[in-house]
OpenMM code with the backbone's topology and positions (N, CA, C; nanometers):
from openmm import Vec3, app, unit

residues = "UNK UNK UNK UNK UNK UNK UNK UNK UNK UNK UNK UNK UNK UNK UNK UNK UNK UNK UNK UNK UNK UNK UNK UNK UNK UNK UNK UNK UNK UNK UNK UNK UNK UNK UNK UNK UNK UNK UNK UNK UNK UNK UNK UNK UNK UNK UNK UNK UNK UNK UNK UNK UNK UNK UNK UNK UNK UNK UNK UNK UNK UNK UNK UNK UNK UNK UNK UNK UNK UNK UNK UNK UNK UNK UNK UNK UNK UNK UNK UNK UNK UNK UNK UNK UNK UNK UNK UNK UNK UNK UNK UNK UNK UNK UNK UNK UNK UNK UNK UNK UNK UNK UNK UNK UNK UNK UNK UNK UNK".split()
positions = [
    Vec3(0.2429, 2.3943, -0.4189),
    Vec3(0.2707, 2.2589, -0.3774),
    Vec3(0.1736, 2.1649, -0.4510),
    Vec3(0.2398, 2.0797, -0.5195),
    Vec3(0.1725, 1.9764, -0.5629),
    Vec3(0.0720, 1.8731, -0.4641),
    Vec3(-0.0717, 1.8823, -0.5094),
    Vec3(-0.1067, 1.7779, -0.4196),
    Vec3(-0.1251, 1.6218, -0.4091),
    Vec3(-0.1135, 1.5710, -0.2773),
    Vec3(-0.0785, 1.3877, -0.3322),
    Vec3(-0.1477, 1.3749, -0.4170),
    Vec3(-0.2809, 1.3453, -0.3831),
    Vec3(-0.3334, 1.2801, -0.5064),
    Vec3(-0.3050, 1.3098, -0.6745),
    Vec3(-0.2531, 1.3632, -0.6798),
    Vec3(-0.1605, 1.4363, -0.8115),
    Vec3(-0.0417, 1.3518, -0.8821),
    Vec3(0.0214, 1.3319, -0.7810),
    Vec3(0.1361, 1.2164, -0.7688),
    Vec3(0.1182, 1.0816, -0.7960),
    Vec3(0.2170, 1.0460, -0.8599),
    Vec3(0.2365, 0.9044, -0.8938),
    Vec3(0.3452, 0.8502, -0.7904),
    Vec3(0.2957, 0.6782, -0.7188),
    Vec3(0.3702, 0.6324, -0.6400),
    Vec3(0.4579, 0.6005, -0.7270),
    Vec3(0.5962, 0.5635, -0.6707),
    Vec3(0.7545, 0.5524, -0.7861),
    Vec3(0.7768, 0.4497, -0.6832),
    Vec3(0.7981, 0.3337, -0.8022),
    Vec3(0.8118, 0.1849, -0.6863),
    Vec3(0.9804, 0.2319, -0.5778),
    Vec3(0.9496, 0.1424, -0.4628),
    Vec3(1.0233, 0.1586, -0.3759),
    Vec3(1.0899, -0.0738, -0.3534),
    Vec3(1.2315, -0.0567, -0.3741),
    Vec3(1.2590, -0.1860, -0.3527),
    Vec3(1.3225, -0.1764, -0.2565),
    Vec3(1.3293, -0.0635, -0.1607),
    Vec3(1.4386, -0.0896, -0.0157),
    Vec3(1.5769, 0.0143, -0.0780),
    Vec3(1.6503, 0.0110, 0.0577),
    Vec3(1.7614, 0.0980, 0.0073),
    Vec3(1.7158, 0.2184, 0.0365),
    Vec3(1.6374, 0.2754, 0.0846),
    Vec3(1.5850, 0.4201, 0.2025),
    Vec3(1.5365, 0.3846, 0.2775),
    Vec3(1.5869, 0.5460, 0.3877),
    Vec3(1.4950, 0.5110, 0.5396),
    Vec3(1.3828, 0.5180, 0.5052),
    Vec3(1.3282, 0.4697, 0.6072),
    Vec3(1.1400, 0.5212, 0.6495),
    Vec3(1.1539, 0.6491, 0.7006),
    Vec3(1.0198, 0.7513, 0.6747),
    Vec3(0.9720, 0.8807, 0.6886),
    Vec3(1.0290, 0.8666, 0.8432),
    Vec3(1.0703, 0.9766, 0.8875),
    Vec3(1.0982, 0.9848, 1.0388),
    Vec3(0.9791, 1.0891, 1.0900),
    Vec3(0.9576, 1.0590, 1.2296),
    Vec3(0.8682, 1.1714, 1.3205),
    Vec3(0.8096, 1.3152, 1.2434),
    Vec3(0.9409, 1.3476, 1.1969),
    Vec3(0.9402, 1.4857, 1.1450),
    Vec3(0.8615, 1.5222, 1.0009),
    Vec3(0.8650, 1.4095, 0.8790),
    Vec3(0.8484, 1.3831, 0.8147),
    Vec3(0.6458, 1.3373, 0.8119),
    Vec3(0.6948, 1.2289, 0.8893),
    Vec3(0.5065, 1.2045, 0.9082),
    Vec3(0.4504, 1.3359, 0.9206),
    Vec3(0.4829, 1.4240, 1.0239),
    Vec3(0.4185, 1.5217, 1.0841),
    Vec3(0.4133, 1.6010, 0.9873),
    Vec3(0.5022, 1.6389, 0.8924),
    Vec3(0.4605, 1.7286, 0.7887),
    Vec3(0.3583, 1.6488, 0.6928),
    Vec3(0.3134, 1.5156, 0.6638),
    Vec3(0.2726, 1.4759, 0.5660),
    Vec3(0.1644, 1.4351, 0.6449),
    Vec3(0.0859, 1.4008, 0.7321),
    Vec3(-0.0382, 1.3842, 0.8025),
    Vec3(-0.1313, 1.5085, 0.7652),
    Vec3(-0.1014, 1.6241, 0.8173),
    Vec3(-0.1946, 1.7122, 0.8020),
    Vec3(-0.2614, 1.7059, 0.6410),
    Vec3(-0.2119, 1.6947, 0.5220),
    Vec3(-0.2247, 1.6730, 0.3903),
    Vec3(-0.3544, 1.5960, 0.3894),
    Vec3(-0.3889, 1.5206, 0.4636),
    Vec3(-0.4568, 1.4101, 0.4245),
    Vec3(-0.6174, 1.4472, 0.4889),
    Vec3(-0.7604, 1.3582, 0.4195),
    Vec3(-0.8286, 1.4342, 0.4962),
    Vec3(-0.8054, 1.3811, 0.6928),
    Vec3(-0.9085, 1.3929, 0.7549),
    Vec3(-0.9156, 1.3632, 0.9073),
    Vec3(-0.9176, 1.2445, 0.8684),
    Vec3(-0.8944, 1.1698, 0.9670),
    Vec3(-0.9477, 0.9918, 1.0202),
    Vec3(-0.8161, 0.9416, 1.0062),
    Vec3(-0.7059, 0.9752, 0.9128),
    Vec3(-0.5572, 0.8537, 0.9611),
    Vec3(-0.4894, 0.8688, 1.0839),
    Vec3(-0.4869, 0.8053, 1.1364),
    Vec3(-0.4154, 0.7490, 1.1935),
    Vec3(-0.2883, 0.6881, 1.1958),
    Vec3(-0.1881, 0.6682, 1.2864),
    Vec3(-0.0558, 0.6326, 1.2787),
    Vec3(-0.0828, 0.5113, 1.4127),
    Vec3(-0.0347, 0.3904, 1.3720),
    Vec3(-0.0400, 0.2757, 1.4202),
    Vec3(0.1458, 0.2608, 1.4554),
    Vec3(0.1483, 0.2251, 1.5420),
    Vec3(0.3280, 0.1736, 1.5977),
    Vec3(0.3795, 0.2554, 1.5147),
    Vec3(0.4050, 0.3968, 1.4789),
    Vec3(0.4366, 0.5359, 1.4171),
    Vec3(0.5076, 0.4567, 1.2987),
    Vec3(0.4677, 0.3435, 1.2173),
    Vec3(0.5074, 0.3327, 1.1053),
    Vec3(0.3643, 0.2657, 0.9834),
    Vec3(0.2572, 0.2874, 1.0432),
    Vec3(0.1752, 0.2206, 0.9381),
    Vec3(0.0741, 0.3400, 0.9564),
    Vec3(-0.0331, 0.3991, 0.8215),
    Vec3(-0.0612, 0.4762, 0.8318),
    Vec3(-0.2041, 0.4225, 0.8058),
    Vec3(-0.3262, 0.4199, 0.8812),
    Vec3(-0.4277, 0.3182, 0.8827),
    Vec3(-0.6119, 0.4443, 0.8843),
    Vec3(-0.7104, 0.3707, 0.8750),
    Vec3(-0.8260, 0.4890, 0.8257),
    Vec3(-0.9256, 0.3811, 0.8488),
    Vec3(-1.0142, 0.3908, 0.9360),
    Vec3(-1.1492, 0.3011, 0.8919),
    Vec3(-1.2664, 0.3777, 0.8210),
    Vec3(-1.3527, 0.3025, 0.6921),
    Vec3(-1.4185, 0.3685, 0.6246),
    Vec3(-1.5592, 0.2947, 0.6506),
    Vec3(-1.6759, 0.3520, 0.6935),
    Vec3(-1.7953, 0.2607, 0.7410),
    Vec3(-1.8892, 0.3092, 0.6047),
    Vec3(-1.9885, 0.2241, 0.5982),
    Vec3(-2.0603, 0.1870, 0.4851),
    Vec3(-2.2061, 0.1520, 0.5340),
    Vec3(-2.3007, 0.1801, 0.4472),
    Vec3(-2.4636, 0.1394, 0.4968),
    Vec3(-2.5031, -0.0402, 0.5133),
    Vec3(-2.3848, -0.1110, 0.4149),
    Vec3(-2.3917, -0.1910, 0.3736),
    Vec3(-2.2478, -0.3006, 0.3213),
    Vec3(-2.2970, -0.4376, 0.3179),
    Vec3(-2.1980, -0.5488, 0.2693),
    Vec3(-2.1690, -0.5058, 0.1223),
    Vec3(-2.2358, -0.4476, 0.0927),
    Vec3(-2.2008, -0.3956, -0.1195),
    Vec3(-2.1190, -0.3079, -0.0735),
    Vec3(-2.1362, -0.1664, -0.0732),
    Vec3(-2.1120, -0.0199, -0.0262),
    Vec3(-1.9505, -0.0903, 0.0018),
    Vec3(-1.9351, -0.1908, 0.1238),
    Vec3(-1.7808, -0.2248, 0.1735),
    Vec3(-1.7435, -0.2432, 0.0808),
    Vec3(-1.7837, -0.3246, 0.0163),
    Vec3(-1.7399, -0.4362, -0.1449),
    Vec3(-1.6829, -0.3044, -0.2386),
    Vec3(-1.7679, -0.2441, -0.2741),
    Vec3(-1.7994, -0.1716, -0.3735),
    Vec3(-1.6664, -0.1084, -0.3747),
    Vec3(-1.6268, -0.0032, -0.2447),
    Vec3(-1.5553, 0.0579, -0.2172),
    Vec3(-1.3702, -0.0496, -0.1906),
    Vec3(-1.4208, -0.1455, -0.1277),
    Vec3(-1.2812, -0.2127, -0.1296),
    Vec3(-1.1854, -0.2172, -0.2823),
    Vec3(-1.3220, -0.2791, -0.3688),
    Vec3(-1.2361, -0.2874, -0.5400),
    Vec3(-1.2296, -0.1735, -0.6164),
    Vec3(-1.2471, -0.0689, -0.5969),
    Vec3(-1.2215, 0.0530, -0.6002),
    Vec3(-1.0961, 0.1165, -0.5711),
    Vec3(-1.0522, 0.0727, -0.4516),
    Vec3(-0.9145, 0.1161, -0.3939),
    Vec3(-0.8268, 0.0146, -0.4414),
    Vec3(-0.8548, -0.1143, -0.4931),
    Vec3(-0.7935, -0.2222, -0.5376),
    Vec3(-0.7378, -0.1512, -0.6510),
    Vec3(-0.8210, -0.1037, -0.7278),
    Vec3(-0.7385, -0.0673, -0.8916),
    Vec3(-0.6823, 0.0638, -0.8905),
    Vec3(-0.7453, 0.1827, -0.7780),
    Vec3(-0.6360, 0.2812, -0.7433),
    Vec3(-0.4781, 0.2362, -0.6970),
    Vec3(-0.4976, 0.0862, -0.6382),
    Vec3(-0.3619, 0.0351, -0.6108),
    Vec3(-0.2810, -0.0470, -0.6903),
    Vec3(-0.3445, -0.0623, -0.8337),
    Vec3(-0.2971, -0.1419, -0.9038),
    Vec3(-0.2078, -0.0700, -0.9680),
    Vec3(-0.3372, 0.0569, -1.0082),
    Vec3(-0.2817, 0.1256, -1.1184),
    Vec3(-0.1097, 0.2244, -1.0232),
    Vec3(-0.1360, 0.2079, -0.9341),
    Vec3(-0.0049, 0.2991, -0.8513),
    Vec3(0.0819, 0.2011, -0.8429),
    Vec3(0.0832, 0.0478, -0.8339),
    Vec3(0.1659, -0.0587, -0.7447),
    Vec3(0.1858, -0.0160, -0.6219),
    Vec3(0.1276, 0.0178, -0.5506),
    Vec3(0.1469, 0.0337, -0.4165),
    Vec3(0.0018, -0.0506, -0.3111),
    Vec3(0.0646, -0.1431, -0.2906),
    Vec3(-0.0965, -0.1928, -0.2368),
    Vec3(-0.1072, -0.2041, -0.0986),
    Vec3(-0.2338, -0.1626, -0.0169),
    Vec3(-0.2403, -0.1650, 0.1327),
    Vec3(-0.3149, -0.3146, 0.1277),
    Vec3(-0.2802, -0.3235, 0.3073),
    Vec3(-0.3657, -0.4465, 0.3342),
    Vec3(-0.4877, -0.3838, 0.3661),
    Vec3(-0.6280, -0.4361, 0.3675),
    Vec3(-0.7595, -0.4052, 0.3716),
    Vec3(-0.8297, -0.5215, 0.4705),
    Vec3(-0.9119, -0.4748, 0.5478),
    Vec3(-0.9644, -0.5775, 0.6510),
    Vec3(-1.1156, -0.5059, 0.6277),
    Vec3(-1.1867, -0.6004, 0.5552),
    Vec3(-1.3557, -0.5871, 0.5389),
    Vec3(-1.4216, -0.6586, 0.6245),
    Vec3(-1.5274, -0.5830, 0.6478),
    Vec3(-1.6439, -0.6890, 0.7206),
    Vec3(-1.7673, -0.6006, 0.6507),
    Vec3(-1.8355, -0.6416, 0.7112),
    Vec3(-1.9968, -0.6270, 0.6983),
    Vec3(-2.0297, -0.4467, 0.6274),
    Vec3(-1.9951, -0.3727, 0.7551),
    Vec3(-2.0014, -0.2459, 0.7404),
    Vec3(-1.8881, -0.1392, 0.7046),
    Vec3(-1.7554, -0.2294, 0.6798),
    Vec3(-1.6643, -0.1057, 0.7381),
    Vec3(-1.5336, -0.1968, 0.6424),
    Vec3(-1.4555, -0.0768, 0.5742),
    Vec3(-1.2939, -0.1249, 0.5631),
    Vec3(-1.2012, -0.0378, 0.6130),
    Vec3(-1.1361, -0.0948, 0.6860),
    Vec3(-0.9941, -0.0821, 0.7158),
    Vec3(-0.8684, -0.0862, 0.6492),
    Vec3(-0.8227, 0.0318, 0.6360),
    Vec3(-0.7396, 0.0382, 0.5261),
    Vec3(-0.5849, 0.0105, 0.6157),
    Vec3(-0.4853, -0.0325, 0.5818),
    Vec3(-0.3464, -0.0312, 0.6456),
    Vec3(-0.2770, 0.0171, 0.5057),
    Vec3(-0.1556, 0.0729, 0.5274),
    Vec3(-0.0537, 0.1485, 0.4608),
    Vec3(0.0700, 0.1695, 0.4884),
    Vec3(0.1558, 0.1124, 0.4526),
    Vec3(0.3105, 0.1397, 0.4769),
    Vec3(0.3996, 0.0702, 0.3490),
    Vec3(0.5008, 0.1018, 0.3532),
    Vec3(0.5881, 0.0991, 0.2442),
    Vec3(0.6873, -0.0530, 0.3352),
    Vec3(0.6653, -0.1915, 0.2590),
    Vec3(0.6848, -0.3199, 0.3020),
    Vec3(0.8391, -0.2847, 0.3358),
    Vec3(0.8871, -0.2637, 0.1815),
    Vec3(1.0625, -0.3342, 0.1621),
    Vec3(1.1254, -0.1687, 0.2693),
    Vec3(1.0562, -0.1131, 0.3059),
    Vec3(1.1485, -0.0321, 0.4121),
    Vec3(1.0999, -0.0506, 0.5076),
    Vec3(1.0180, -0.1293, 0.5518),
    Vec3(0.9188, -0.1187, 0.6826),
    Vec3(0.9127, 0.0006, 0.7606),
    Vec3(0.8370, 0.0904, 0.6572),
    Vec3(0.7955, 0.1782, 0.7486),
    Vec3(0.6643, 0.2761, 0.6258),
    Vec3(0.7172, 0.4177, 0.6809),
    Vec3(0.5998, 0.5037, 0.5789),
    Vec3(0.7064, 0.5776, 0.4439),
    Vec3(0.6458, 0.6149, 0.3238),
    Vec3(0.7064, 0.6354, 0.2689),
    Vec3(0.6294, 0.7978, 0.1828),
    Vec3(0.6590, 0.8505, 0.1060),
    Vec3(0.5498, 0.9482, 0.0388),
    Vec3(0.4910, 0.8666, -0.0344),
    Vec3(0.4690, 0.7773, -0.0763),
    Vec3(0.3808, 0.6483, -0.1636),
    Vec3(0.3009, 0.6030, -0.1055),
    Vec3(0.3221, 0.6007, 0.0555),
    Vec3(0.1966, 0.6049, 0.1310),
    Vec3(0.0832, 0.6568, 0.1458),
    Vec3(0.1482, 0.8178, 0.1753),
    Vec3(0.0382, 0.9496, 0.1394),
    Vec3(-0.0143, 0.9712, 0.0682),
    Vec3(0.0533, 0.9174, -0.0876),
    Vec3(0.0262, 0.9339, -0.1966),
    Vec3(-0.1278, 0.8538, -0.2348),
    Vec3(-0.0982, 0.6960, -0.1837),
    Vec3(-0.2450, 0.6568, -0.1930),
    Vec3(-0.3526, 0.6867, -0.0758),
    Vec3(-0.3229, 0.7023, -0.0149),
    Vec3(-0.4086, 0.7757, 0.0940),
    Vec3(-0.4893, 0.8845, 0.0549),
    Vec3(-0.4344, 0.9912, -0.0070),
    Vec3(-0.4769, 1.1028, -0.0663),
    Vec3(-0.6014, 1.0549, -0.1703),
    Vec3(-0.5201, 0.9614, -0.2133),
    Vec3(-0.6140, 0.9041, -0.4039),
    Vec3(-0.6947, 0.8448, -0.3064),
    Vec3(-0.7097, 0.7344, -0.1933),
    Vec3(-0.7903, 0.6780, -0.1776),
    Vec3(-0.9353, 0.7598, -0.1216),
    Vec3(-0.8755, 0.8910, -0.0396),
    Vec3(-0.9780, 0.9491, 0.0316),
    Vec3(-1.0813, 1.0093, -0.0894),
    Vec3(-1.0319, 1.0386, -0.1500),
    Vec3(-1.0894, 1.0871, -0.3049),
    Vec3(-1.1895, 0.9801, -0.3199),
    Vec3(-1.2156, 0.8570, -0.3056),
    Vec3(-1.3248, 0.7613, -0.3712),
    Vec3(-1.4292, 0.8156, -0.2327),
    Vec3(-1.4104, 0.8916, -0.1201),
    Vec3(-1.5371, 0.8744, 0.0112),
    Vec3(-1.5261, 1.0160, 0.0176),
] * unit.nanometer
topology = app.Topology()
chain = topology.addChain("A")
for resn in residues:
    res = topology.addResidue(resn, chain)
    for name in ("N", "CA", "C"):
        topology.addAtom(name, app.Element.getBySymbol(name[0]), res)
């Protein structure tokens, strides 16, 4: 089995379902500990830091892992800590492009 971080996200413009129950559940375990499933369609991780850089540092980091994929999460920084959110917009829900940066992202911590 190929692993996510291996994978390239393949843009998604709508026109598929979202991952169902069954689907998450096989693709959660993949990932390291800490995600979480928010309203069972957004796939979310808080990452804490010593420091306001360390957050920084690490936020633009995942910025160009998301550039280079086009798949971009929303990110909520503060002081010590980012919050990563993840879901696939134009289907509103989760997609394997999700996992996919999830995987790449856990790779930078």
């Amino acid at each position: 089995m190929i692993k996510l971080s291996e994978k390239k996200c393949i843009p998604c413009e709508g026109g598929i379902p979202p991952f169902t129950k069954l689907e998450i559940k096989r693709y959660l375990p993949r990932l390291k500990k800490g995600w979480m499933l928010k309203d069972e369609k957004i796939l979310t991780k808080e990452f804490n830091f010593k420091n306001f850089v360390g957050s920084m540092g690490f936020a633009d980091q995942v910025a160009l892992l998301a550039q280079a994929d086009d798949h971009h999460p929303d990110m909520h920084i503060s002081y010590k800590k980012v919050v990563i959110e993840l879901w696939t917009h134009a289907i509103g829900g989760l997609s394997e492009n999700d996992f996919i940066l999830a995987a790449k992202i856990d790779q930078l911590k």
